[in-house]
PQR file with spaces between the fields and no chain letter, atoms N, CA, C, O and H, PARSE charges and radii, in Angstrom:
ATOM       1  N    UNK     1     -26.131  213.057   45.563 -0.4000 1.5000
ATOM       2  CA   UNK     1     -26.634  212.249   44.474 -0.0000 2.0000
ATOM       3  C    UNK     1     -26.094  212.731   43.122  0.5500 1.7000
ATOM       4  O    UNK     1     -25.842  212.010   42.156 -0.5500 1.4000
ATOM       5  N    UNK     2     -25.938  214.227   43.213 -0.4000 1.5000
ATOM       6  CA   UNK     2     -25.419  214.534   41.972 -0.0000 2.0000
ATOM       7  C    UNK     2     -24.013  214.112   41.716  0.5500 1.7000
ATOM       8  O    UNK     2     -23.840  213.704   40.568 -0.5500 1.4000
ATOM       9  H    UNK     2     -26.143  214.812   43.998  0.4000 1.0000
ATOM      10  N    UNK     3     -23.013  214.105   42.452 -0.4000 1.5000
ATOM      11  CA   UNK     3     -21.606  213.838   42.692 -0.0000 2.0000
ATOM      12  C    UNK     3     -21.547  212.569   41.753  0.5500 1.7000
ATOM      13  O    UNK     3     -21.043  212.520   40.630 -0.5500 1.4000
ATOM      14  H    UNK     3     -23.154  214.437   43.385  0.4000 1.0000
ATOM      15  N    UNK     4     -22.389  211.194   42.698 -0.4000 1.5000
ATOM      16  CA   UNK     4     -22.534  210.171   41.628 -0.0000 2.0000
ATOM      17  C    UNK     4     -23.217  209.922   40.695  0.5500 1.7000
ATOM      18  O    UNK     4     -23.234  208.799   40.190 -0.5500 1.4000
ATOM      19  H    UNK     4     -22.798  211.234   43.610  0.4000 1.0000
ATOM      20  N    UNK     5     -24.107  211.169   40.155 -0.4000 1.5000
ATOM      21  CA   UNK     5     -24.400  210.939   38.739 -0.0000 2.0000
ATOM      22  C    UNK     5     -23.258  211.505   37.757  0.5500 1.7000
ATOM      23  O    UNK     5     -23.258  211.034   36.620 -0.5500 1.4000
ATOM      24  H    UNK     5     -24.093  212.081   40.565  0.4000 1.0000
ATOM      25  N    UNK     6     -22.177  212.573   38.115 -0.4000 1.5000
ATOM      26  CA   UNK     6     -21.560  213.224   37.751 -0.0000 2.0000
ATOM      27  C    UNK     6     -20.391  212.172   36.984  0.5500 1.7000
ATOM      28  O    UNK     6     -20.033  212.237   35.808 -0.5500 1.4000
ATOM      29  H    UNK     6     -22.177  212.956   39.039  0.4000 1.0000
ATOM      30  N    UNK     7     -20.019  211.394   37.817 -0.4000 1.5000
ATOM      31  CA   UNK     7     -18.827  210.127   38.122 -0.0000 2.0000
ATOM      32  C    UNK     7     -19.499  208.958   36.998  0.5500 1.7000
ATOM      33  O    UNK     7     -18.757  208.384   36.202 -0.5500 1.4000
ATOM      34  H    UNK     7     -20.309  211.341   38.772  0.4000 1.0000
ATOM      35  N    UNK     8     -20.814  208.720   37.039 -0.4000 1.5000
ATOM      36  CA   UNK     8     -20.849  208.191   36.372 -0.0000 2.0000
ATOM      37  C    UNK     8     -21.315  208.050   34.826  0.5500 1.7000
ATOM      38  O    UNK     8     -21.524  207.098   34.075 -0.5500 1.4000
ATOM      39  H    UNK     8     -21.418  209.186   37.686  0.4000 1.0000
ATOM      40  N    UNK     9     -21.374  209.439   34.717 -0.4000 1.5000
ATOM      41  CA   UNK     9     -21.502  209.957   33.005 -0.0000 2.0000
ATOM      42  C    UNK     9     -20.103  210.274   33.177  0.5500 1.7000
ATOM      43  O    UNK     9     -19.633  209.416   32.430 -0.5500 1.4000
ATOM      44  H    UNK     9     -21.204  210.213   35.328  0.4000 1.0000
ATOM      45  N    UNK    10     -19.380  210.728   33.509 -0.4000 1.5000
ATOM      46  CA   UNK    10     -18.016  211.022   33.233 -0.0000 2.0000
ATOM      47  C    UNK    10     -17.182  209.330   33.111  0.5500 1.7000
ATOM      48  O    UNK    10     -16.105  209.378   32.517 -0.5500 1.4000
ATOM      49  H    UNK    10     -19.762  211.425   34.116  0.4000 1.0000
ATOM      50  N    UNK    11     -17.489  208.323   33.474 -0.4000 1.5000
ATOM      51  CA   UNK    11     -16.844  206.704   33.035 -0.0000 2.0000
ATOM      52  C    UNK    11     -17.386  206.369   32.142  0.5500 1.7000
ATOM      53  O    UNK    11     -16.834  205.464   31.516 -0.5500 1.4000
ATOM      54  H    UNK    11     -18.365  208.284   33.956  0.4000 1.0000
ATOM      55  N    UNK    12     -19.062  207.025   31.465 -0.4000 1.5000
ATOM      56  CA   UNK    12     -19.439  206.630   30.353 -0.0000 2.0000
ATOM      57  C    UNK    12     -18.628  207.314   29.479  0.5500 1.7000
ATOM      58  O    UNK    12     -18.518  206.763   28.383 -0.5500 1.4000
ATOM      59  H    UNK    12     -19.511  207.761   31.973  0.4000 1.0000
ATOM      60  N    UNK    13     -18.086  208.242   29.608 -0.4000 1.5000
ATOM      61  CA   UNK    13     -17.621  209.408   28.544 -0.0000 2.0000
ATOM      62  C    UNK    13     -16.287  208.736   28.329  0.5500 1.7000
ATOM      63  O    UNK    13     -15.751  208.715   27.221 -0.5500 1.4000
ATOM      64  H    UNK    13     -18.175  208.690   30.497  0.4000 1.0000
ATOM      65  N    UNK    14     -15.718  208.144   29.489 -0.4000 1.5000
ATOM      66  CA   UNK    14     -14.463  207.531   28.821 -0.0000 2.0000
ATOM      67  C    UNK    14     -14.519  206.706   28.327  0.5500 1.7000
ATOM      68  O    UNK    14     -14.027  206.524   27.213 -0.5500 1.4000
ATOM      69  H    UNK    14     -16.153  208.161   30.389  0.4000 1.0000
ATOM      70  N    UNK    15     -15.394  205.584   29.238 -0.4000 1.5000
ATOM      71  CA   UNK    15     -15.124  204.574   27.928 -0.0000 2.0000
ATOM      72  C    UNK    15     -15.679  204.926   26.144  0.5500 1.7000
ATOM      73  O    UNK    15     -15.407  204.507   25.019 -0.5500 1.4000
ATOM      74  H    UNK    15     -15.794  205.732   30.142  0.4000 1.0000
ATOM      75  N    UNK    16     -16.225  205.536   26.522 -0.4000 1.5000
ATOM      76  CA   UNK    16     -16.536  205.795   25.031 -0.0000 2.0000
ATOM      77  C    UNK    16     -15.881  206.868   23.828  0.5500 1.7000
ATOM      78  O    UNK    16     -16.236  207.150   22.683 -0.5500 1.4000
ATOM      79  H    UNK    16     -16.446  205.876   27.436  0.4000 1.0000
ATOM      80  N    UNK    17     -14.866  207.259   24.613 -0.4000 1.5000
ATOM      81  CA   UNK    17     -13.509  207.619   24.586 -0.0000 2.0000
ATOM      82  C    UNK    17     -12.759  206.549   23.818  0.5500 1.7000
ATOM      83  O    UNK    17     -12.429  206.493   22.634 -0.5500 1.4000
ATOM      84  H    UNK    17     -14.578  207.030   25.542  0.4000 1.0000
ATOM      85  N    UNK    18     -12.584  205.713   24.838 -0.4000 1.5000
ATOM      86  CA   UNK    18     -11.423  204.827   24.571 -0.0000 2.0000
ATOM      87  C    UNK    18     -12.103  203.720   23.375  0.5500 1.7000
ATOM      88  O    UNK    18     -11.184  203.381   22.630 -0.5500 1.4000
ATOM      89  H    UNK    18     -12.852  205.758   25.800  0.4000 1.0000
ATOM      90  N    UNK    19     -13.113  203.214   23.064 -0.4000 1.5000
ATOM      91  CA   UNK    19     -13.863  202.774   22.243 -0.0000 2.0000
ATOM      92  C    UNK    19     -13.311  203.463   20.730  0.5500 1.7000
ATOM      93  O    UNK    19     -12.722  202.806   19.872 -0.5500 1.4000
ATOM      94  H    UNK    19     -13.860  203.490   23.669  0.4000 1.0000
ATOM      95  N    UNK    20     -13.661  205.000   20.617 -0.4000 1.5000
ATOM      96  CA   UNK    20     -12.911  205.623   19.581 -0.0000 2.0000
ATOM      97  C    UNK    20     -11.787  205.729   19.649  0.5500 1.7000
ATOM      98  O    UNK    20     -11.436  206.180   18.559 -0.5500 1.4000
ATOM      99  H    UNK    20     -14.140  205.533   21.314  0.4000 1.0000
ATOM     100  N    UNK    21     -11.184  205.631   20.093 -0.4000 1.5000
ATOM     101  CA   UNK    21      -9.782  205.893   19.729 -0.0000 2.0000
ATOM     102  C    UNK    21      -9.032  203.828   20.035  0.5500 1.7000
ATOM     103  O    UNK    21      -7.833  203.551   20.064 -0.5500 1.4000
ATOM     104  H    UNK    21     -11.470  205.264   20.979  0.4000 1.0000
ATOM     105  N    UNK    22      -9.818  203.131   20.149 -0.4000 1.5000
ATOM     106  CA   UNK    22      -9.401  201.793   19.239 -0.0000 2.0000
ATOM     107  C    UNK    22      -9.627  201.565   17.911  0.5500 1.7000
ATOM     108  O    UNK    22      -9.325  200.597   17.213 -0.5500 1.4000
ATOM     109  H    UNK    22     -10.792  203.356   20.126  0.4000 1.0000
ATOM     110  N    UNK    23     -10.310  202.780   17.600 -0.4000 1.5000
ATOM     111  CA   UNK    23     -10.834  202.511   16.050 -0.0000 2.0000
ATOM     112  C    UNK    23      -9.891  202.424   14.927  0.5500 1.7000
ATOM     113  O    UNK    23      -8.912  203.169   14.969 -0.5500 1.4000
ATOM     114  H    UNK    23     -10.555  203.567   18.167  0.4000 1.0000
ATOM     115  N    UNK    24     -10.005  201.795   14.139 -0.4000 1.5000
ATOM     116  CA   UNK    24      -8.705  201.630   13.282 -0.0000 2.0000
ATOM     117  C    UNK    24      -9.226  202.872   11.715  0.5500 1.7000
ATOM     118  O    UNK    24     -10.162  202.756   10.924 -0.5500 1.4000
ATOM     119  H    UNK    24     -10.800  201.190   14.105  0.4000 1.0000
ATOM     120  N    UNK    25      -8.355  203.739   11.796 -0.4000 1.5000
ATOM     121  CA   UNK    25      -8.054  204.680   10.746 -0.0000 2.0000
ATOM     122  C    UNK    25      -7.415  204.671    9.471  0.5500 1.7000
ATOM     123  O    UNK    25      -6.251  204.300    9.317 -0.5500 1.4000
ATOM     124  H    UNK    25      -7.594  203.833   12.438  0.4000 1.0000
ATOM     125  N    UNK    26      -8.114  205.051    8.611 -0.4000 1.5000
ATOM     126  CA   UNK    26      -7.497  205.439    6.881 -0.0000 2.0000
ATOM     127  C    UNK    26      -7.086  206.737    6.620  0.5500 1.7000
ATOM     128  O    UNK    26      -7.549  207.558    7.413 -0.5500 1.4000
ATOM     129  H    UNK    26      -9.059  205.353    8.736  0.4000 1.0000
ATOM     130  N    UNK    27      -6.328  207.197    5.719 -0.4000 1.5000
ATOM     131  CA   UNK    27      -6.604  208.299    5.501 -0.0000 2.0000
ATOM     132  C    UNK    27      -7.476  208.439    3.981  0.5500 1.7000
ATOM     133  O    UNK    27      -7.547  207.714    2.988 -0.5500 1.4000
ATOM     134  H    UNK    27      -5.952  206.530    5.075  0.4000 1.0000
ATOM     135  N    UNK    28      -8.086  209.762    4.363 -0.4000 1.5000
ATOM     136  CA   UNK    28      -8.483  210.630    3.405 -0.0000 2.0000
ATOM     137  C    UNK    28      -8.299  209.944    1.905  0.5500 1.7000
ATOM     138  O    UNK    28      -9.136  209.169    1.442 -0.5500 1.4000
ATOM     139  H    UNK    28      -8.028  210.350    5.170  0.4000 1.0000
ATOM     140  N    UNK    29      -7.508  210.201    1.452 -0.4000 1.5000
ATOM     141  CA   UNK    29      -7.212  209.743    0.350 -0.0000 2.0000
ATOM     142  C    UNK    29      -7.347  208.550   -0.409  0.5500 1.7000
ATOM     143  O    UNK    29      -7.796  208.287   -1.525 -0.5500 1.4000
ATOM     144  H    UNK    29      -6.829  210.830    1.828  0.4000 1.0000
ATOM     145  N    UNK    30      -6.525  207.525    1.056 -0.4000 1.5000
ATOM     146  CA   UNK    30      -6.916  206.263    0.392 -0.0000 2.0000
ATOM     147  C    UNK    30      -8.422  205.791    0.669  0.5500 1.7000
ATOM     148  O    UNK    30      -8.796  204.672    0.318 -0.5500 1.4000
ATOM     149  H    UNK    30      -6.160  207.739    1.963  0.4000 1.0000
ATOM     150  N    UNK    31      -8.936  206.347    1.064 -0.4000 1.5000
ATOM     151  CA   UNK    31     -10.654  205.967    1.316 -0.0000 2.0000
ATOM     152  C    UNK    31     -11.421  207.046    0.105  0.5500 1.7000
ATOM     153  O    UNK    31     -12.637  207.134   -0.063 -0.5500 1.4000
ATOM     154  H    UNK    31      -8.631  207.256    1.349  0.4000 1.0000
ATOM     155  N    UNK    32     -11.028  207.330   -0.178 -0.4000 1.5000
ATOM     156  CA   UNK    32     -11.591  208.521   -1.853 -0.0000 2.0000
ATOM     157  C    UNK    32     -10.901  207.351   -2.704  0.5500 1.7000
ATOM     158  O    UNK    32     -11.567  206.393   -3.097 -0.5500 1.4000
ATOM     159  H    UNK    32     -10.039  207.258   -0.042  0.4000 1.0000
ATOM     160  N    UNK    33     -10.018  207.433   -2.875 -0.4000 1.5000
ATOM     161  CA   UNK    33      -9.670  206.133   -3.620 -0.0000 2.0000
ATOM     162  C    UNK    33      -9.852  204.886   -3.613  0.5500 1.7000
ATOM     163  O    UNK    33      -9.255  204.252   -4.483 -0.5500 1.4000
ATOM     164  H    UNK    33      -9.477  208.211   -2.556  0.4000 1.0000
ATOM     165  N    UNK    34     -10.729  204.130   -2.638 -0.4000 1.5000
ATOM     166  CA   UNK    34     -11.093  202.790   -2.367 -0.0000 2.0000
ATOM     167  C    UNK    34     -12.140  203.571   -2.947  0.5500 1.7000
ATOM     168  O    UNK    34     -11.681  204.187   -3.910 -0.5500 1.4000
ATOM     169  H    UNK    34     -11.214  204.646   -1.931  0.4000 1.0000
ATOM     170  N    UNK    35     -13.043  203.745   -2.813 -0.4000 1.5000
ATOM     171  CA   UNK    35     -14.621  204.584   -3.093 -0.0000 2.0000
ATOM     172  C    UNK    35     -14.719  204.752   -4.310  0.5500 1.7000
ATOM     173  O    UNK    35     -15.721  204.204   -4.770 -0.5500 1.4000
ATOM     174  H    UNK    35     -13.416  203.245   -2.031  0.4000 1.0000
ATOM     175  N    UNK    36     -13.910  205.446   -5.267 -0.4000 1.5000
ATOM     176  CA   UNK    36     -13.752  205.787   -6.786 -0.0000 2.0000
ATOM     177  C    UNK    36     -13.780  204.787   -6.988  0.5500 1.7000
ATOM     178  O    UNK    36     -14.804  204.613   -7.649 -0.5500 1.4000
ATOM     179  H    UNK    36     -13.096  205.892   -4.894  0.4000 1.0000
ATOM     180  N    UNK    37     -12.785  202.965   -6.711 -0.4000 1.5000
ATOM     181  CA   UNK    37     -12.453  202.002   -7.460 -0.0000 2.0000
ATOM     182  C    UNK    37     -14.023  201.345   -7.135  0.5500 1.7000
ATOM     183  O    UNK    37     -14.717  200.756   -7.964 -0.5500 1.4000
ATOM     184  H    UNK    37     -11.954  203.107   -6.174  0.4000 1.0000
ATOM     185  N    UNK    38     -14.261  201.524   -6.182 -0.4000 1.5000
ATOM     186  CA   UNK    38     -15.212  200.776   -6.175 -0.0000 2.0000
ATOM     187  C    UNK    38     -16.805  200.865   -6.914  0.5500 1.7000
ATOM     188  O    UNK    38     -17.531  199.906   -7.177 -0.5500 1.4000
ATOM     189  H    UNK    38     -13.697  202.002   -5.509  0.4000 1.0000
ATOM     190  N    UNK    39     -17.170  202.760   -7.225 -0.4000 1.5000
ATOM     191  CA   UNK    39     -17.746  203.133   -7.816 -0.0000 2.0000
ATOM     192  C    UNK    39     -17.657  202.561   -9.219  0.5500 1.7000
ATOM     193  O    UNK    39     -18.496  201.895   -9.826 -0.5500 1.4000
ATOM     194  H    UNK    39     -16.581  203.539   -7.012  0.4000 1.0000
ATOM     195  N    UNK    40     -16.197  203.056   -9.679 -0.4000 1.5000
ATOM     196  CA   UNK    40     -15.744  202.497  -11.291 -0.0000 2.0000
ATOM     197  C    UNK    40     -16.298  200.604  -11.629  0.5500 1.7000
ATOM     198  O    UNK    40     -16.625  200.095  -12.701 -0.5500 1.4000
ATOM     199  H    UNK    40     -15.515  203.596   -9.185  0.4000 1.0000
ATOM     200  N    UNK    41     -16.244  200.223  -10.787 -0.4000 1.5000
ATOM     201  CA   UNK    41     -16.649  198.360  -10.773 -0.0000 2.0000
ATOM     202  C    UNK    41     -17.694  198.370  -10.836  0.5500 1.7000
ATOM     203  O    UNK    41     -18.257  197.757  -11.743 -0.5500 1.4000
ATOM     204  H    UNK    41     -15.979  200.636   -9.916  0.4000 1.0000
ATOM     205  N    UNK    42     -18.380  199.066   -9.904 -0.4000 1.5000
ATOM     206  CA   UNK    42     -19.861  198.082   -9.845 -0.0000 2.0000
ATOM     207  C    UNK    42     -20.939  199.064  -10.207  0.5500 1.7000
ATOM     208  O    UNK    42     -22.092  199.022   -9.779 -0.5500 1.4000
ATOM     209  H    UNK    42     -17.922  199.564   -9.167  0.4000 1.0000
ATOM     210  N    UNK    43     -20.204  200.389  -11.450 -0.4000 1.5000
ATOM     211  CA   UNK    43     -21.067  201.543  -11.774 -0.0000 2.0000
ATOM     212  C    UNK    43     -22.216  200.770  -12.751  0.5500 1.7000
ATOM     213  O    UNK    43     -23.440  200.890  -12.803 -0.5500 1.4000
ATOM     214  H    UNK    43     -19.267  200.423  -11.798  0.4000 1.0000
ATOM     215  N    UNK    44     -21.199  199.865  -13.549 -0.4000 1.5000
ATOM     216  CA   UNK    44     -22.308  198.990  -14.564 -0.0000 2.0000
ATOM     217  C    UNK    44     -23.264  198.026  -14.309  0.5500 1.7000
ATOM     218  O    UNK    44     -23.709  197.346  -15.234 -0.5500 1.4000
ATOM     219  H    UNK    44     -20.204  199.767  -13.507  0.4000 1.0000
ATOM     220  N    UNK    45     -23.747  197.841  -12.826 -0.4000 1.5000
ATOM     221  CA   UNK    45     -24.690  197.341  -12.626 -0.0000 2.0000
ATOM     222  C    UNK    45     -25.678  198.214  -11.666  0.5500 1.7000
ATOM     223  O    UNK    45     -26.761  197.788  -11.264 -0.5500 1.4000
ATOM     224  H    UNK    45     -23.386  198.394  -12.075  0.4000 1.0000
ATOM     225  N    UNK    46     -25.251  199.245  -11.418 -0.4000 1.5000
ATOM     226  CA   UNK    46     -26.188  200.160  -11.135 -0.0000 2.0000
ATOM     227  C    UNK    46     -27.138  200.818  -11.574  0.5500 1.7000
ATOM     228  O    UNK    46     -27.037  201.825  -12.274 -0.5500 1.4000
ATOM     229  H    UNK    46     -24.371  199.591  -11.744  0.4000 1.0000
ATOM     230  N    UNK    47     -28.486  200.126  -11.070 -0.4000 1.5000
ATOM     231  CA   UNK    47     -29.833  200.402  -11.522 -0.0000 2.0000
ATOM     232  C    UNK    47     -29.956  202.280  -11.529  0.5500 1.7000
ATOM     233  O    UNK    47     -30.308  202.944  -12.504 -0.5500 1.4000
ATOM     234  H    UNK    47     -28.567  199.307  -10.501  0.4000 1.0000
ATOM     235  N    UNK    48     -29.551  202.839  -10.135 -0.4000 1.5000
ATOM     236  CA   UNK    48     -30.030  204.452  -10.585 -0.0000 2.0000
ATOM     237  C    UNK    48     -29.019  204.954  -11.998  0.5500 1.7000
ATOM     238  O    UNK    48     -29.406  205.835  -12.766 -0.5500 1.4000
ATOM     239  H    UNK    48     -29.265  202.299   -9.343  0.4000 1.0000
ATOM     240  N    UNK    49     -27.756  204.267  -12.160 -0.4000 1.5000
ATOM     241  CA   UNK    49     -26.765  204.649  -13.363 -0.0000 2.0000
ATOM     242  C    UNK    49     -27.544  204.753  -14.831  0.5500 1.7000
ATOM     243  O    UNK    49     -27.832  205.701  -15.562 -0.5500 1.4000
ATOM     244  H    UNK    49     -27.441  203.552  -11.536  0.4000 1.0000
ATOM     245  N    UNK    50     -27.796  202.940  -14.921 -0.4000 1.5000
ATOM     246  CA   UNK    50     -27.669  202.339  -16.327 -0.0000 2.0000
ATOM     247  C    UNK    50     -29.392  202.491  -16.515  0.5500 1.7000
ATOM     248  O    UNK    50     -30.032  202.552  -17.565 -0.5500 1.4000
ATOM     249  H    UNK    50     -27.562  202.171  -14.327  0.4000 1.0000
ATOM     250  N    UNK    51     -29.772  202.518  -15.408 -0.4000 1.5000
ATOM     251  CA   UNK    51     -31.634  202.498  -15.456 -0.0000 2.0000
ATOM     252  C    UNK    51     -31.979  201.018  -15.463  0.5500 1.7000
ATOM     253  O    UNK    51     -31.084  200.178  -15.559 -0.5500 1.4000
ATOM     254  H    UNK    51     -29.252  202.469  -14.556  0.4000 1.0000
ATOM     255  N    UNK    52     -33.037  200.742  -15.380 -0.4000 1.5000
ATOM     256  CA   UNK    52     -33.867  199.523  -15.046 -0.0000 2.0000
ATOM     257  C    UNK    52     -34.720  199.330  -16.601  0.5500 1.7000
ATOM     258  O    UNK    52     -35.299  200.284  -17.120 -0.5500 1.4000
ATOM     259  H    UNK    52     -33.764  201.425  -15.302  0.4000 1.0000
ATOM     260  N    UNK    53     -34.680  197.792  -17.298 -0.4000 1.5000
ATOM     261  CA   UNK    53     -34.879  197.360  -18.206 -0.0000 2.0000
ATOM     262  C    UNK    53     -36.269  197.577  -17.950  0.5500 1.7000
ATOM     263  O    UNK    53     -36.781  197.431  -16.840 -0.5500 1.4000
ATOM     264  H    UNK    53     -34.209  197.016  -16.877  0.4000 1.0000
ATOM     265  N    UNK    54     -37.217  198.126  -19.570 -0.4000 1.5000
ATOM     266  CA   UNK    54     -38.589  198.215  -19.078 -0.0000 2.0000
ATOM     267  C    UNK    54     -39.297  196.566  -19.005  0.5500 1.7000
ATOM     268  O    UNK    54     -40.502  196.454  -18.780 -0.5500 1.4000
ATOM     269  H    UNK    54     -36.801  198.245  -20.472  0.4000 1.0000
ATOM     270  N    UNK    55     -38.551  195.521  -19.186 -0.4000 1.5000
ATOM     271  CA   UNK    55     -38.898  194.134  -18.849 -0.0000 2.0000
ATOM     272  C    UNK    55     -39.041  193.642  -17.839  0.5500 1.7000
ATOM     273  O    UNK    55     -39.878  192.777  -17.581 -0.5500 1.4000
ATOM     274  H    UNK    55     -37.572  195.613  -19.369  0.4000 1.0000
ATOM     275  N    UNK    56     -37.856  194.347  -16.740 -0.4000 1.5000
ATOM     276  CA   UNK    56     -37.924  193.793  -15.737 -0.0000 2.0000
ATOM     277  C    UNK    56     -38.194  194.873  -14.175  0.5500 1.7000
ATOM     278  O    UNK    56     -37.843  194.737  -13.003 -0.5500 1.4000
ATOM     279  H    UNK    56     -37.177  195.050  -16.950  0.4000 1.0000
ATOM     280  N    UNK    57     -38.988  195.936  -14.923 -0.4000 1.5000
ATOM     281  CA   UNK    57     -39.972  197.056  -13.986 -0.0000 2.0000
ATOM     282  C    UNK    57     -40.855  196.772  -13.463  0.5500 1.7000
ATOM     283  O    UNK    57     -41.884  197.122  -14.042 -0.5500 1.4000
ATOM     284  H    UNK    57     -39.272  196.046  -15.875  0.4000 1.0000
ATOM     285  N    UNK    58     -41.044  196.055  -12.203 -0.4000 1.5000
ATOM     286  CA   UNK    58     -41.929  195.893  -11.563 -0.0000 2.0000
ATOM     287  C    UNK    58     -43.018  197.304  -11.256  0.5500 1.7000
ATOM     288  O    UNK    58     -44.154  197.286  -10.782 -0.5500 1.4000
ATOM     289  H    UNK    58     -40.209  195.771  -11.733  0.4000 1.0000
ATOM     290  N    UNK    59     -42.419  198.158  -11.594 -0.4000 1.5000
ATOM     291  CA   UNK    59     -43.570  199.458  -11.375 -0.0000 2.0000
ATOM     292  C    UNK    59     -43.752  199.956  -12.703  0.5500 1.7000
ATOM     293  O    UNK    59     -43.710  201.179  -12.571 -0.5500 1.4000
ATOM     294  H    UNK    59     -41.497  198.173  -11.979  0.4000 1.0000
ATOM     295  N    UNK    60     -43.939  199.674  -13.964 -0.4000 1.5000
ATOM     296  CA   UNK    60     -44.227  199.817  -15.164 -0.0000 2.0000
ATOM     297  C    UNK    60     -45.907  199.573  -14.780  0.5500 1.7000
ATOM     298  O    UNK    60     -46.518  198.820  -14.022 -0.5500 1.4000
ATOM     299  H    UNK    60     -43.973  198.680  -14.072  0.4000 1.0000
ATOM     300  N    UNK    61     -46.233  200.530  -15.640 -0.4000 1.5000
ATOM     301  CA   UNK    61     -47.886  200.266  -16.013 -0.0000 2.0000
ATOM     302  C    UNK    61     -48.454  199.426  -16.176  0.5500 1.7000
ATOM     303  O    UNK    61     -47.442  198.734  -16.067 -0.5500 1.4000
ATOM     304  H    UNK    61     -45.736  201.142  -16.255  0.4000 1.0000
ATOM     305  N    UNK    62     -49.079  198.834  -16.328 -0.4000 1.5000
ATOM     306  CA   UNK    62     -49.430  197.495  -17.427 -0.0000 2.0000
ATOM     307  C    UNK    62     -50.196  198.081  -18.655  0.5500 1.7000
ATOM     308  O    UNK    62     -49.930  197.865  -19.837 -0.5500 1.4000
ATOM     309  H    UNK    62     -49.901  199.396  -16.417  0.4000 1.0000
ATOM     310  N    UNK    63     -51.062  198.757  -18.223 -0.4000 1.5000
ATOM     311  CA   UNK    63     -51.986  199.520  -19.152 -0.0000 2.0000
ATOM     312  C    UNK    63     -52.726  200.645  -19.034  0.5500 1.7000
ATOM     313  O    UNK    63     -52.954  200.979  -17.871 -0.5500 1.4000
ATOM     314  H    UNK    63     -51.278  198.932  -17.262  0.4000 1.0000
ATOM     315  N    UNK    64     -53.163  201.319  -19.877 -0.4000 1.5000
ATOM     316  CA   UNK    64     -53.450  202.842  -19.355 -0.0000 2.0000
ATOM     317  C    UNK    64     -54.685  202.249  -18.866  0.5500 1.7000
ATOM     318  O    UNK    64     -55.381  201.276  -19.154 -0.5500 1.4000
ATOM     319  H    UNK    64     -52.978  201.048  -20.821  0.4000 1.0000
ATOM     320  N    UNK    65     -54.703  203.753  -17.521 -0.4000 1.5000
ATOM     321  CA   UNK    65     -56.622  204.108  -17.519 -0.0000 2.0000
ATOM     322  C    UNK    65     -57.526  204.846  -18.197  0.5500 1.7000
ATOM     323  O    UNK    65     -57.643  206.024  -18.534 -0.5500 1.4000
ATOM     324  H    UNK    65     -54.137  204.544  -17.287  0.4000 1.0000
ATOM     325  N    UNK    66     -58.383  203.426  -18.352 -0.4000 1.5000
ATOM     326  CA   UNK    66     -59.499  203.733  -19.446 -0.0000 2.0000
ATOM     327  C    UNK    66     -60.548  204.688  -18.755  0.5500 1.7000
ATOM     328  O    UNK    66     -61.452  204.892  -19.566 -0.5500 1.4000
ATOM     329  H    UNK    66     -58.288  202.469  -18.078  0.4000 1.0000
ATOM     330  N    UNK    67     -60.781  205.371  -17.530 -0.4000 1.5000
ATOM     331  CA   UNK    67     -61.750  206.012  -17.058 -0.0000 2.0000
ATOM     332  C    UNK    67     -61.136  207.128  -17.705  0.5500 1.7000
ATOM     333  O    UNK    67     -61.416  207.217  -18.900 -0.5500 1.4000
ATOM     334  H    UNK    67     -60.046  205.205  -16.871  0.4000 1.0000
ATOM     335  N    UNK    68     -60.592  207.755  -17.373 -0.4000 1.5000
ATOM     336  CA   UNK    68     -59.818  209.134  -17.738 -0.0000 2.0000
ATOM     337  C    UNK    68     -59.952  209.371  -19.158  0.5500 1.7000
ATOM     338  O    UNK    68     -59.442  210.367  -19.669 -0.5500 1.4000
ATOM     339  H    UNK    68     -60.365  207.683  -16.402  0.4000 1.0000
């Protein structure tokens, strides 16, 4: 029983083998460089960047508490 459990994690292992290595590859560089350009574009609409207008803060206060 073990033989064919053996056989058949070892056909999972390939195909999943061969799965990665259809994968289509970048290098290094040009993927740091797609990433930078893309950072540089769309930095100016980034809420953690530019911050969130206190108009349109859905988690703004409304008003203090008066118990305290």
């Amino acid at each position: 029983m073990s033989v064919n459990n053996n056989i058949a994690h070892a056909r999972k292992l390939v195909e999943q083998l061969r799965v990665e290595a259809g994968i289509e590859r970048i290098k290094v560089s040009k993927a740091a460089a797609d990433l930078m350009h893309y950072c540089v574009q769309h930095g100016r609409s980034d809420p953690l960047l530019v911050g969130v207008p206190t108009s349109e803060n859905p988690f703004k206060e409304k008003k203090p508490c008066s118990i305290l």
